[in-house]
C-alpha positions as semicolon CSV with decimal commas, in nm:
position;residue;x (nm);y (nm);z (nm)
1;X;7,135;6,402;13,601
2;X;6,987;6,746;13,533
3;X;7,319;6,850;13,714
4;X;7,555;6,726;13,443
5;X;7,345;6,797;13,184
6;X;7,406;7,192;13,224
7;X;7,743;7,062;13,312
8;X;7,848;6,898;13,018
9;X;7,681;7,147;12,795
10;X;7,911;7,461;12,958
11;X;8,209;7,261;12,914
12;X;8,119;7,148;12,527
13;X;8,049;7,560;12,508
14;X;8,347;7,638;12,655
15;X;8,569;7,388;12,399
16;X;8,437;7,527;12,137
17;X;8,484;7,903;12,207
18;X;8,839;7,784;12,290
19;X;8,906;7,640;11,950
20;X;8,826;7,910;11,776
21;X;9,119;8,142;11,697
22;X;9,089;8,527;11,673
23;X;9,046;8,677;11,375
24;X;9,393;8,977;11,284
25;X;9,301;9,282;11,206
26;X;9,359;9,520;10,941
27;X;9,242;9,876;10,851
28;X;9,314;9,996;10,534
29;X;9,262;10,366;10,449
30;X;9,165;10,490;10,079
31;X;9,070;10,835;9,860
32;X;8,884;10,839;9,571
33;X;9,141;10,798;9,315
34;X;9,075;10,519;9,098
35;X;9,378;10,333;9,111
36;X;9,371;10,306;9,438
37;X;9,032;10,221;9,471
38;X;9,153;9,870;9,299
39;X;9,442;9,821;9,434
40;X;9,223;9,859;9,818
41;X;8,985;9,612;9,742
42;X;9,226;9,352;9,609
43;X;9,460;9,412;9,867
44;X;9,162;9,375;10,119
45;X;9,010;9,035;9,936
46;X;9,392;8,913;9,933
47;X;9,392;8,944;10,322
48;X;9,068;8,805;10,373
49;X;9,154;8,476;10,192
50;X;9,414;8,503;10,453
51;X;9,175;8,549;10,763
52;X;9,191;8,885;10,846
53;X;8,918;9,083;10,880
54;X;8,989;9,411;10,660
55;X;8,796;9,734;10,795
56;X;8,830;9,984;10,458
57;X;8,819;10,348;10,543
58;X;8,702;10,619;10,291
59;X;8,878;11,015;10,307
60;X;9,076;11,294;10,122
61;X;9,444;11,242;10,142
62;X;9,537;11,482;10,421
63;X;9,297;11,316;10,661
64;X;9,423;10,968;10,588
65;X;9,770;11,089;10,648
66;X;9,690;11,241;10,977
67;X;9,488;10,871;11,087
68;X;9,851;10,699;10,950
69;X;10,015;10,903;11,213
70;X;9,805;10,890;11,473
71;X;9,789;10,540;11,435
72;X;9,406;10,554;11,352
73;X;9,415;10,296;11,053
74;X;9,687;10,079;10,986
75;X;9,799;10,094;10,608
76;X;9,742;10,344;10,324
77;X;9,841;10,185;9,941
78;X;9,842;10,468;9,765
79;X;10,103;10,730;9,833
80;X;10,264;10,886;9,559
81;X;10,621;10,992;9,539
82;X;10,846;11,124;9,471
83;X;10,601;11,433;9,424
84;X;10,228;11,383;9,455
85;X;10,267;11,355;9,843
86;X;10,574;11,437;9,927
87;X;10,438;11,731;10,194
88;X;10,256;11,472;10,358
89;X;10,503;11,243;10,407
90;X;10,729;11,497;10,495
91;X;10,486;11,640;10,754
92;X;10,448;11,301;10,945
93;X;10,761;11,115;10,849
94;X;10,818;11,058;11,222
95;X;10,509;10,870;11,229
96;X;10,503;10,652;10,943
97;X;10,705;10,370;10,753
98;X;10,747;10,296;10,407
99;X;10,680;9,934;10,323
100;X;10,728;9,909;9,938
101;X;10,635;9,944;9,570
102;X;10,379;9,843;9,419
103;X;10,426;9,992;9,066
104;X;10,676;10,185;8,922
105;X;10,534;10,384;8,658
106;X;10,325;10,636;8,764
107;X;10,255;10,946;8,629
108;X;10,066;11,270;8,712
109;X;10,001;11,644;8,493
110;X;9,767;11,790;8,281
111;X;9,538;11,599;7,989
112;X;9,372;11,662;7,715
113;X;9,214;11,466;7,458
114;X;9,436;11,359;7,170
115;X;9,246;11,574;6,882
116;X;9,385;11,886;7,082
117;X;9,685;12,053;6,846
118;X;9,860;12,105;7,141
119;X;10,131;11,939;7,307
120;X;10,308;12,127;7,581
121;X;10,171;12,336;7,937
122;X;10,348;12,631;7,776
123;X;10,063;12,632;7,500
124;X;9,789;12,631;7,721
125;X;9,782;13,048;7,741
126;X;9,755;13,098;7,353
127;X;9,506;12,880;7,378
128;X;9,296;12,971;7,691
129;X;8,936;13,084;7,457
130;X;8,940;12,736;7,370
131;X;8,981;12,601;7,691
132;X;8,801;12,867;7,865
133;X;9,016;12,950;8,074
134;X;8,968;12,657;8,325
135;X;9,153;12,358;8,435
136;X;8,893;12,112;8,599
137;X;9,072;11,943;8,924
138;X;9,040;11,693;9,146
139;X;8,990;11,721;9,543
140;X;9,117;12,011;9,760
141;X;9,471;11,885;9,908
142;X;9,565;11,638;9,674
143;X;9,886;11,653;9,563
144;X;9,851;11,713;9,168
145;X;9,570;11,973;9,272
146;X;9,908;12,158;9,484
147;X;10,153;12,068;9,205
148;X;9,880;12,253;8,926
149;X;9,839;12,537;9,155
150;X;10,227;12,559;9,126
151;X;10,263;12,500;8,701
152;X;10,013;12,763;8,694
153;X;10,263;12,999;8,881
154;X;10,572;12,894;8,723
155;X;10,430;12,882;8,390
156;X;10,209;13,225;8,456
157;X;9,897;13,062;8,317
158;X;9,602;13,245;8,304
159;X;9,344;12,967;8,407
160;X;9,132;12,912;8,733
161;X;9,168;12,560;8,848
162;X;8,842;12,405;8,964
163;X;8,796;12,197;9,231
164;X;8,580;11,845;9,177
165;X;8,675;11,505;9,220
166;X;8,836;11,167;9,053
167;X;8,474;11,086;8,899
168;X;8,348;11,449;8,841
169;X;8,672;11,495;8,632
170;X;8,657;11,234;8,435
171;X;8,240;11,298;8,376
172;X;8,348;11,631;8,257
173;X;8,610;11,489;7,993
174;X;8,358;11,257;7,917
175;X;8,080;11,479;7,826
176;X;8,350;11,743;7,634
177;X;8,497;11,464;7,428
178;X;8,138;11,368;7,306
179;X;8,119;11,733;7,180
180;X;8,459;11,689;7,065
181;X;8,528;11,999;7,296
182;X;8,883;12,135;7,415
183;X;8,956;12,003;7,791
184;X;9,230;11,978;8,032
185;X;9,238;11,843;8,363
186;X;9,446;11,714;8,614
187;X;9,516;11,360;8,526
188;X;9,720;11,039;8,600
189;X;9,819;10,704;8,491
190;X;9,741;10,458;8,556
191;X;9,386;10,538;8,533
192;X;9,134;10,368;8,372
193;X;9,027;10,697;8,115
194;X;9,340;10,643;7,881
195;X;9,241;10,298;7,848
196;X;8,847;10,447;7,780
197;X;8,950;10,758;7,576
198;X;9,247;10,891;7,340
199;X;9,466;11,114;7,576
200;X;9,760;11,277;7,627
201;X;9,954;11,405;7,928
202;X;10,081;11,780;7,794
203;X;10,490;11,827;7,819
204;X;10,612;11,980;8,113
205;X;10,945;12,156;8,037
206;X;11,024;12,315;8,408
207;X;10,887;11,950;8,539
208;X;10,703;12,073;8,779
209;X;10,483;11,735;8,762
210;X;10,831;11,548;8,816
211;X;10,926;11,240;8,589
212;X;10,800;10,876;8,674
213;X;10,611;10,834;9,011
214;X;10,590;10,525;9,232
215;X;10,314;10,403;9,388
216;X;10,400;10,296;9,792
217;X;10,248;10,141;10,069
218;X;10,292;10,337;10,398
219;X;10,251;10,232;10,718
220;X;10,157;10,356;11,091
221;X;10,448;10,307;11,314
222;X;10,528;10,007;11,428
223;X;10,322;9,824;11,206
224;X;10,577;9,615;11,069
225;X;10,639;9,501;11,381
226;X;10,295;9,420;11,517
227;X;10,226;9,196;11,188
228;X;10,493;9,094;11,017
229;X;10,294;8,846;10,763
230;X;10,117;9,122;10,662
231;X;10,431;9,316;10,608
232;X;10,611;9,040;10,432
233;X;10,234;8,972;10,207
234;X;10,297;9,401;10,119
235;X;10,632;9,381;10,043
236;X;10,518;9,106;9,724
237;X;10,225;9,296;9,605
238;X;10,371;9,434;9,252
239;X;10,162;9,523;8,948
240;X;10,302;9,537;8,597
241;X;10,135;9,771;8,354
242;X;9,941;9,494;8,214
243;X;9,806;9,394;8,566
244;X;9,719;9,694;8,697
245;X;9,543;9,796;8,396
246;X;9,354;9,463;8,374
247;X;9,289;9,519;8,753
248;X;9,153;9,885;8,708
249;X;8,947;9,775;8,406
250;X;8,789;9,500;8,588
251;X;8,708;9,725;8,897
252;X;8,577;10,016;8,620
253;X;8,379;9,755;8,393
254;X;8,229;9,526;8,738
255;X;7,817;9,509;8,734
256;X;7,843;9,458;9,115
257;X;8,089;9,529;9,362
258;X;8,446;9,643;9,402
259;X;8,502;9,335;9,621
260;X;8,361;9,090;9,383
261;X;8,565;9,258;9,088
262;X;8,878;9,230;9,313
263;X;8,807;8,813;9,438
264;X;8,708;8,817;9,042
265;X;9,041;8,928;8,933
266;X;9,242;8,701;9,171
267;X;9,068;8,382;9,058
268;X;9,215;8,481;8,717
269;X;9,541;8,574;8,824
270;X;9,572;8,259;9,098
271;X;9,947;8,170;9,009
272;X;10,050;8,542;9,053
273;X;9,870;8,608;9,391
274;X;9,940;8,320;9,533
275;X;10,322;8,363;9,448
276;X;10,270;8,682;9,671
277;X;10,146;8,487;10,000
278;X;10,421;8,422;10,227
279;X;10,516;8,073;10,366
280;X;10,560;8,143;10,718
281;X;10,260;8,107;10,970
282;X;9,992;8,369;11,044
């Protein structure tokens, strides 16, 4: 009796372990840009309504290109083109895939606060006391820090450009617009500052910055082969100004987490996200 005790309890183990079906993976990789930052998380609390388990990974843009093509993490939602990171994608085209668009509108260049009397990157010189001389950047190897090193060639502008980071930047404008200060720095919308302060993105005659960017998802190789739910679920991700602004406000404004802004956000948006889920099986 003792026998089919331990007998009957392996086998009612065993059932169960069978029935249970394997979480998919997913890897997502993000930088600090805010953004993307929101549109991570949501994508990430989108798949995990779906099962997966997402595994988010945190780096500066040329790293997370490199981990693309080496097939290190799996997706990255935030590539810019056709400027921003054009070099990277150029560098490792062999190695990645373009999935889609996620928003259309994108822009990148240099900001100031709307009380400045300027209005183009070919003022910035005759006004360089005021500015002191300094353009306050983002991180090393992005792609607007590389485009800024180039305006200030092309336009022969007599400014260092400082290194920092998405939040550092936007402390500094911050703390210079509540001393009603002259500022620019490297800047992009969407981004939740023009919805927090009065900006402007200075003209750009020689376009250096380009016109309208998009915002892509790229892929590792292969991926949209290995998982093609999650390729088809990508492909109907698409923001509208007024969602990713709503989305990049929640994420700014959240008392908790990214993750709970993001499951926040879909609960109020359920008709839209669930329009995005496709119908065929996991």
């Amino acid at each position: 009796m003792k026998l089919m005790g331990i007998l009957l309890t392996i086998l009612m183990i065993l059932t169960s372990c069978g029935g249970e079906k394997t979480k998919k993976q997913l890897s997502i990789a993000y930088a600090n840009w805010s953004e993307g930052i929101a549109i991570t998380h949501l994508t990430k609390a989108i798949f995990e309504e779906q099962g997966y388990e997402v595994k988010l990974q945190n780096a500066d843009i040329a790293p997370i290109f490199a981990s693309l093509s080496r097939g290190k993490v799996d997706i990255f939602m935030d590539v810019w083109m056709p400027v921003t990171h054009a070099d990277y994608l150029k560098q490792h085209s062999k190695n990645l895939d373009t999935i889609s668009t996620v928003y259309n509108k994108a822009r990148i260049g240099l900001v100031v606060p709307e009380y400045v009397t300027i209005n183009s990157i070919e003022e910035l010189n005759a006004n360089k006391e005021k500015f002191s001389g300094q353009i306050i950047g983002i991180d090393a190897g992005a792609g607007i820090m590389k485009a800024t090193e180039e305006a200030i060639d092309k336009y022969d502008l007599d400014y260092k450009l400082f290194t920092s980071s998405g939040p550092g930047m936007t402390a500094s404008l911050k703390k210079a617009i509540e001393q009603s200060k002259w500022i620019v720095v490297t800047g992009w919308t969407p981004h939740w500052m023009f919805g927090r302060f009065r900006l402007k993105i200075l003209e750009d005659p020689q376009k250096v910055y380009g016109d309208v960017e998009l915002i892509q998802i790229a892929s590792r190789k292969n991926f949209s082969t290995d998982d093609t739910f999650a390729v088809a679920l990508l492909k109907n991700i698409r923001l509208t100004d007024k969602q990713i602004s709503s989305l990049m406000t929640a994420m700014e404004e959240t008392q908790t987490t990214e993750g709970d802004a993001a499951r926040m956000w879909i609960e109020k948006n359920r008709e839209l996200v669930d329009s995005w889920i496709p119908k065929e099986e996991k």
